[in-house]
C-alpha positions in Angstrom: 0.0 0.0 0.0 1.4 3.5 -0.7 2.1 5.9 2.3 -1.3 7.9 3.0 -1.0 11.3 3.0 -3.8 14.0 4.2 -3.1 15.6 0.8 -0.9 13.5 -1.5 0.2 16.1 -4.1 2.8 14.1 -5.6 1.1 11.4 -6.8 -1.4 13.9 -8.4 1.7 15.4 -10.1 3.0 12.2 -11.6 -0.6 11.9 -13.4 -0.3 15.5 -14.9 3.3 16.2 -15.4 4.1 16.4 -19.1 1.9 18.7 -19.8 2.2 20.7 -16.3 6.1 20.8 -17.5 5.8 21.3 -21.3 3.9 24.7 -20.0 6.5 25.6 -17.1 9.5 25.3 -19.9 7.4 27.4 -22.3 7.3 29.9 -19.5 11.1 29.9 -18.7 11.6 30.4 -22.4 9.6 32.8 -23.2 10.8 34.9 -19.7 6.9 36.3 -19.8 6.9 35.7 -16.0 4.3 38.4 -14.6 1.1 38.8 -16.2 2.0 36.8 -18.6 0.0 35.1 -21.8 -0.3 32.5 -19.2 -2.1 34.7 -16.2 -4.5 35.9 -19.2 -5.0 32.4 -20.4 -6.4 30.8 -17.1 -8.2 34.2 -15.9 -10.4 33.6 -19.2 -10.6 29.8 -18.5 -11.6 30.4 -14.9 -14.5 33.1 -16.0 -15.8 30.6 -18.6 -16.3 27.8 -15.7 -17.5 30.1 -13.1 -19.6 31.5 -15.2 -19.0 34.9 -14.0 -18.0 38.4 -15.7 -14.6 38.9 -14.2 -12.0 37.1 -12.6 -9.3 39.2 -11.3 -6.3 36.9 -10.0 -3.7 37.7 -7.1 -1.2 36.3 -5.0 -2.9 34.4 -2.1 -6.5 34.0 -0.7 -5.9 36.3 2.0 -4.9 38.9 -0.3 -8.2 38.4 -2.4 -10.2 39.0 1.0 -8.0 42.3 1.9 -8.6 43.5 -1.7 -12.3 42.8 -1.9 -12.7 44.6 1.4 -10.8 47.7 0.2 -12.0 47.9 -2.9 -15.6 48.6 -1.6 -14.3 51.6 0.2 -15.3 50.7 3.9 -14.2 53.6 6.6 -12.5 52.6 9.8 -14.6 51.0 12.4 -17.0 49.6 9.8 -18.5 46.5 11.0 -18.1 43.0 9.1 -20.0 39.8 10.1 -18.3 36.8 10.0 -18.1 33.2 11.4 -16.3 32.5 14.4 -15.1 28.7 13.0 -12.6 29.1 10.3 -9.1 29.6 9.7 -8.0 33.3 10.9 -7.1 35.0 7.7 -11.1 35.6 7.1 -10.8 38.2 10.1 -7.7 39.0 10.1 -7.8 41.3 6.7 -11.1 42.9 8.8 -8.5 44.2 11.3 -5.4 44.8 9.8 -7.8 47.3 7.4 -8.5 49.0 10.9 -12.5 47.6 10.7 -14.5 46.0 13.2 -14.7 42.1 12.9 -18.0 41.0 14.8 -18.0 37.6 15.0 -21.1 35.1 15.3 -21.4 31.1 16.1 -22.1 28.5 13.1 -24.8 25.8 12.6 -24.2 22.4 14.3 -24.8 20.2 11.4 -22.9 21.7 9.0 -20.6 24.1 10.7 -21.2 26.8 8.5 -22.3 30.7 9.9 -25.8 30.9 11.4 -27.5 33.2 9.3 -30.4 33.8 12.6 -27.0 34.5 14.0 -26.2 36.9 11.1 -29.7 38.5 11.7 -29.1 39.0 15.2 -25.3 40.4 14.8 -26.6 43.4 12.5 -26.3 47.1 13.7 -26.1 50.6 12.3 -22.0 50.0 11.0 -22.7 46.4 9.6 -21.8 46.9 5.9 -20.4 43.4 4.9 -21.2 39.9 5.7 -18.3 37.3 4.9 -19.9 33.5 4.6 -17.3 30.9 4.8 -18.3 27.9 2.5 -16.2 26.0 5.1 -14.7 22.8 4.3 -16.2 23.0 0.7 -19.7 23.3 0.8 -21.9 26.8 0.4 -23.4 28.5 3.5 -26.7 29.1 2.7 -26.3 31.9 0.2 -30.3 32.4 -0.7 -31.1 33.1 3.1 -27.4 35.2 3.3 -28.1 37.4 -0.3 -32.3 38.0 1.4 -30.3 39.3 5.0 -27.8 41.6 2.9 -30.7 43.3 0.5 -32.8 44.0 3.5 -29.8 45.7 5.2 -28.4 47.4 2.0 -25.2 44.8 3.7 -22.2 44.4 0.5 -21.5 39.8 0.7 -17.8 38.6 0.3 -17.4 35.0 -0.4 -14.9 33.1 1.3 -14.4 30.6 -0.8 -11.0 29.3 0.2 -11.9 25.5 0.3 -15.3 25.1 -2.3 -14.2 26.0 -5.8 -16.1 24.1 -8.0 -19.0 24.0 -5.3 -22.5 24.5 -6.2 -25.5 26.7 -4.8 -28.8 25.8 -5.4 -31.6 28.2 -5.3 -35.1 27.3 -4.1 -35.9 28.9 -8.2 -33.9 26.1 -9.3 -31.1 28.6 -10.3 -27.8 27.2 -9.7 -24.8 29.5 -9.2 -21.0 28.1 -8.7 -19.2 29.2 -5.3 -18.0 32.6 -5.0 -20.1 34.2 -7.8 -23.3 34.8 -5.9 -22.0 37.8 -3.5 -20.4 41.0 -4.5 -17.3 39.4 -4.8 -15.7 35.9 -4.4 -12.5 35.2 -3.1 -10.6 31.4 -3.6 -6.9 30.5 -2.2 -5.0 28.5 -4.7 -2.6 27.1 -2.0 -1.4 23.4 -3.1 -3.5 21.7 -0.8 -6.6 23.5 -2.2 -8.9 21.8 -4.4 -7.8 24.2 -7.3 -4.1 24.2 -6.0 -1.0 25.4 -7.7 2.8 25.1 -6.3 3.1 28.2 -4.8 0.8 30.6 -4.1 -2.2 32.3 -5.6 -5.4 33.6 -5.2 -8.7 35.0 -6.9 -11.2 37.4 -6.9 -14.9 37.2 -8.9 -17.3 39.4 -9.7 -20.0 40.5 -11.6 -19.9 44.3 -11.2 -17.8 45.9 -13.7 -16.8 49.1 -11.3 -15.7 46.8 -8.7 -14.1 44.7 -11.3 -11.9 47.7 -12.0 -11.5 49.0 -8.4 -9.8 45.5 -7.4 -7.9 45.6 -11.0 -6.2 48.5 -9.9 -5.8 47.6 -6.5 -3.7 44.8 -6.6 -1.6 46.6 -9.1 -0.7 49.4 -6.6 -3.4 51.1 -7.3 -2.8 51.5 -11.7 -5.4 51.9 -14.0 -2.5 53.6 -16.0 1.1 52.8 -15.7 2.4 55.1 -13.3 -0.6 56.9 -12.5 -1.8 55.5 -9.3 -5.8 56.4 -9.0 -6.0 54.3 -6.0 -3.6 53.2 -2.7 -3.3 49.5 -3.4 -0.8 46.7 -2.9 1.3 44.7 -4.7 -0.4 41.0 -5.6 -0.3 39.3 -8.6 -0.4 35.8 -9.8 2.7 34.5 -11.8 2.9 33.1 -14.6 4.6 29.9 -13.2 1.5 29.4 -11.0 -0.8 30.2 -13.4 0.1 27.4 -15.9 -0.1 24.4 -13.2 -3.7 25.8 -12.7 -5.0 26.3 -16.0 -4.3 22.4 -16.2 -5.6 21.6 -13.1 -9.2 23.6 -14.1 -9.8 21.5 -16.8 -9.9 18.5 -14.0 -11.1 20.4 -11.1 -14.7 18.8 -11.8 -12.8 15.0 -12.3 -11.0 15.9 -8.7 -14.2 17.0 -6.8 -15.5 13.2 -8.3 -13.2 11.7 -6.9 -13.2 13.2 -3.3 -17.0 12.7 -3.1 -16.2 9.1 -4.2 -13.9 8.9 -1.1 -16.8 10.7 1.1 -19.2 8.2 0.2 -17.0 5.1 1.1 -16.3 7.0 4.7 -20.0 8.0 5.5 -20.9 4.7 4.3 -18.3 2.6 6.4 -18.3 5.0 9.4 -22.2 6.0 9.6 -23.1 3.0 12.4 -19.8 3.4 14.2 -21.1 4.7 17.8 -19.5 8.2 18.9 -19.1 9.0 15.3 -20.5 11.5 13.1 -19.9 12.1 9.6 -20.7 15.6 8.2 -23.7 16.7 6.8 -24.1 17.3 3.2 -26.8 20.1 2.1 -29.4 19.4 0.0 -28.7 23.1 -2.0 -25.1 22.8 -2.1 -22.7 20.5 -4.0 -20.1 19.1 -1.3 -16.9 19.1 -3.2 -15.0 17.6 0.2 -11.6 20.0 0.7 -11.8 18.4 4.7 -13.9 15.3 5.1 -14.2 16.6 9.1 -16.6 14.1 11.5 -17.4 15.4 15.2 -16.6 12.4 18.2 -18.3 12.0 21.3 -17.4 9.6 24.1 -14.1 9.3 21.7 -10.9 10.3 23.1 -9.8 12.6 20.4 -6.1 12.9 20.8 -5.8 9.2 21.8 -7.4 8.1 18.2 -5.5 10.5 16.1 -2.2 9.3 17.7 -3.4 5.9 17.3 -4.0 6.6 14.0 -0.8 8.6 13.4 1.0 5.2 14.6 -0.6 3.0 11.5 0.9 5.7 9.1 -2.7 7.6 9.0 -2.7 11.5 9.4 -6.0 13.1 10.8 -5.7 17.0 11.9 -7.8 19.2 13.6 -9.9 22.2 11.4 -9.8 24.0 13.9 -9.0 23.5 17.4 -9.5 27.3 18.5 -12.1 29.4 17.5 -11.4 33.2 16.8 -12.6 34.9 19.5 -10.6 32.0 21.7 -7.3 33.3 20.0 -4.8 35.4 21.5 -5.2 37.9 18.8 -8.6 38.5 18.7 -9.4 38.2 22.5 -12.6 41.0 23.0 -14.4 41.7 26.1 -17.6 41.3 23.8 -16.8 37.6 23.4 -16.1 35.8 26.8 -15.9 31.8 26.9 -18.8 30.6 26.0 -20.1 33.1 24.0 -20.5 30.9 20.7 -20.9 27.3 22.1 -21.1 25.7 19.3 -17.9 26.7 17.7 -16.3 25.8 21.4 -17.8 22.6 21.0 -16.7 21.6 17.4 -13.1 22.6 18.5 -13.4 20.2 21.5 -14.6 17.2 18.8 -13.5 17.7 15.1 -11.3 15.0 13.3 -10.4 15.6 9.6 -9.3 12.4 7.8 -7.2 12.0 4.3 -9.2 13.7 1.7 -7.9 14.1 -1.6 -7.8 13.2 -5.4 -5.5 10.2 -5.1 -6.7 8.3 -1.9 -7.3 4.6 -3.6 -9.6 1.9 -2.1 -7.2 -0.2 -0.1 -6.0 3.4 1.5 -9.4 3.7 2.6 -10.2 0.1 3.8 -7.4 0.8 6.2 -8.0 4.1 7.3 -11.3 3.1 8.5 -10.1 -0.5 9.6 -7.8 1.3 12.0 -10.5 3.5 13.1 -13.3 0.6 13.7 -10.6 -1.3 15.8 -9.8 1.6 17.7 -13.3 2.8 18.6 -14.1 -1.2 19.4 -11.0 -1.5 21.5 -12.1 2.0 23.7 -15.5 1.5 24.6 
């Protein structure tokens, strides 16, 4: 059996590499390096299967959140809504901008932001809700995209872990991930779904003057070459990094297969296995599977996932401190059990392998260890 991995990149590589590396030499011979044919090349590819006006690449998701929030010209103190349960960079770009993160608690089934939570969290500086479509399904954007009208609130998609995720509206519209708020924001970190081997990042949108506004923003701030209309930053995605995802795009629906695949052997094999639960899947959202992530009760987590770690298995924790329990964002509005759900997932979450290679022996013995493991404890 080969080695198990939580994201096995190499063997993925090995499947795509002569044409990955035919487009890597083109780009070392051709020296176009930054915003390059390449850059150009997957933006249009990645419009055409979002389905959405512009795409507007950059150099790491947590530059696409800082962008999209400066680029809808928020003042200091401005208040953004946003999830509690998720990995800090979705807040942190809220402070470092010198804004107001108020954070709120997330559903127990599915872990993703309460939206009567949402509703409850709004005041006179709310201007922005950020939805995490954590671990690669959609919050519930119809309810989310009703709360932001009523509120005149601006939506940012955090869409870190669910490219190639689907929302379905109760009309029986369907929109892809990321292209149903004012803007959309992806990481293309290796370990993404949509990964490259570096980094990279995205922002999509449907509104041309935003469009623009980001444009220029990650450019330092140039509609013009050195005429700077706006203070901006420098993020862009090379051309390097752009070539390994343009290949990657054209099987980003084959990958999301083939991690749903491995999801359904788990829930299948781990469903009557008592103190387990496997995660929900939404009825109006495509689950492309970034984490498969179970909660365990009566299970001793850190004894099973050393257990595990012992028969060659890894299984990490997404995430084992919520924001407001972090040092950094420590508030006197959020004391310990202020969002007890998010406390509790933190306590009881277990992410096993998920990724595009897993193969069905890997699988047999992941949950063969866990099985014995679970019988063995009771």
């Amino acid at each position: 059996m080969r080695d198990i991995q939580m994201v096995d990149l190499q063997a993925q590589y090995q499947k795509i590499k002569p044409e990955v590396d035919a487009r890597l030499e083109a780009i070392l011979e051709s020296a176009a390096f930054i915003n390059g044919p390449e850059v150009k090349r997957f933006q249009s590819e990645l419009e055409e299967y979002l389905n959405v006006k512009h795409v507007i690449p950059c150099a790491n998701g947590t530059d696409a959140l800082q962008i999209a929030l400066m680029a809808l010209g928020l003042e200091k103190g401005d208040e953004i809504i946003t999830t509690t349960f998720t990995f800090i960079a979705t807040a942190e770009v809220i402070a470092l901008l010198g804004l107001t993160p108020v954070l709120v608690d997330v559903d127990p089934e599915t872990y993703l932001i309460s939206t009567e939570d949402i509703k409850n969290a709004i005041s006179p500086r709310s201007k922005v809700i950020i939805p995490v479509h954590l671990f690669g399904q959609c919050a519930n954007m119809e309810e989310i995209m009703q709360i932001a009208n009523e509120h005149g609130l601006k939506v940012i998609e955090d869409g870190a872990q669910s490219i190639g995720s689907s929302f379905h509206f109760s009309n029986g519209e369907s929109k892809k991930s990321g292209t149903i708020g004012d803007f959309g924001c992806t990481s293309f970190f290796p370990s993404k779904n949509l990964g490259c081997y570096g980094d990279g990042g995205a922002l999509f949108t449907n509104d041309d003057a935003l469009a623009e506004k980001a444009r220029m923003i990650v450019n330092h701030g140039m509609k013009v070459r050195y005429y700077h209309d706006e203070i901006g930053v420098n993020s862009r995605l090379d051309s390097m990094q752009a070539a390994v995802l343009s290949v990657k795009l054209k099987r980003l629906d084959e990958y999301s297969a083939a991690r749903r695949a491995a999801a359904d052997y788990y829930d299948k094999e781990l469903a009557d296995v008592e103190g387990i639960k496997t995660p929900k899947r939404l009825e109006n959202s495509e689950h492309v599977f970034h984490q498969y992530t179970m909660t365990l009760d009566g299970i001793d987590r850190a004894a099973l996932q050393s257990f595990l770690s012992e028969r060659g298995i890894p299984a990490m924790i997404y995430y084992p401190v919520p924001l407001h329990q972090q040092k950094a964002f420590r508030d006197v509005r959020y004391e310990d059990g202020a969002f007890p759900i998010a406390e509790g997932l933190a306590k009881s979450v277990l992410s096993l392998p998920m990724h595009t290679e897993l193969d069905q022996e890997q699988l047999e013995y992941i949950v063969a260890s866990i099985k014995e493991f679970v019988k063995n404890n009771k």
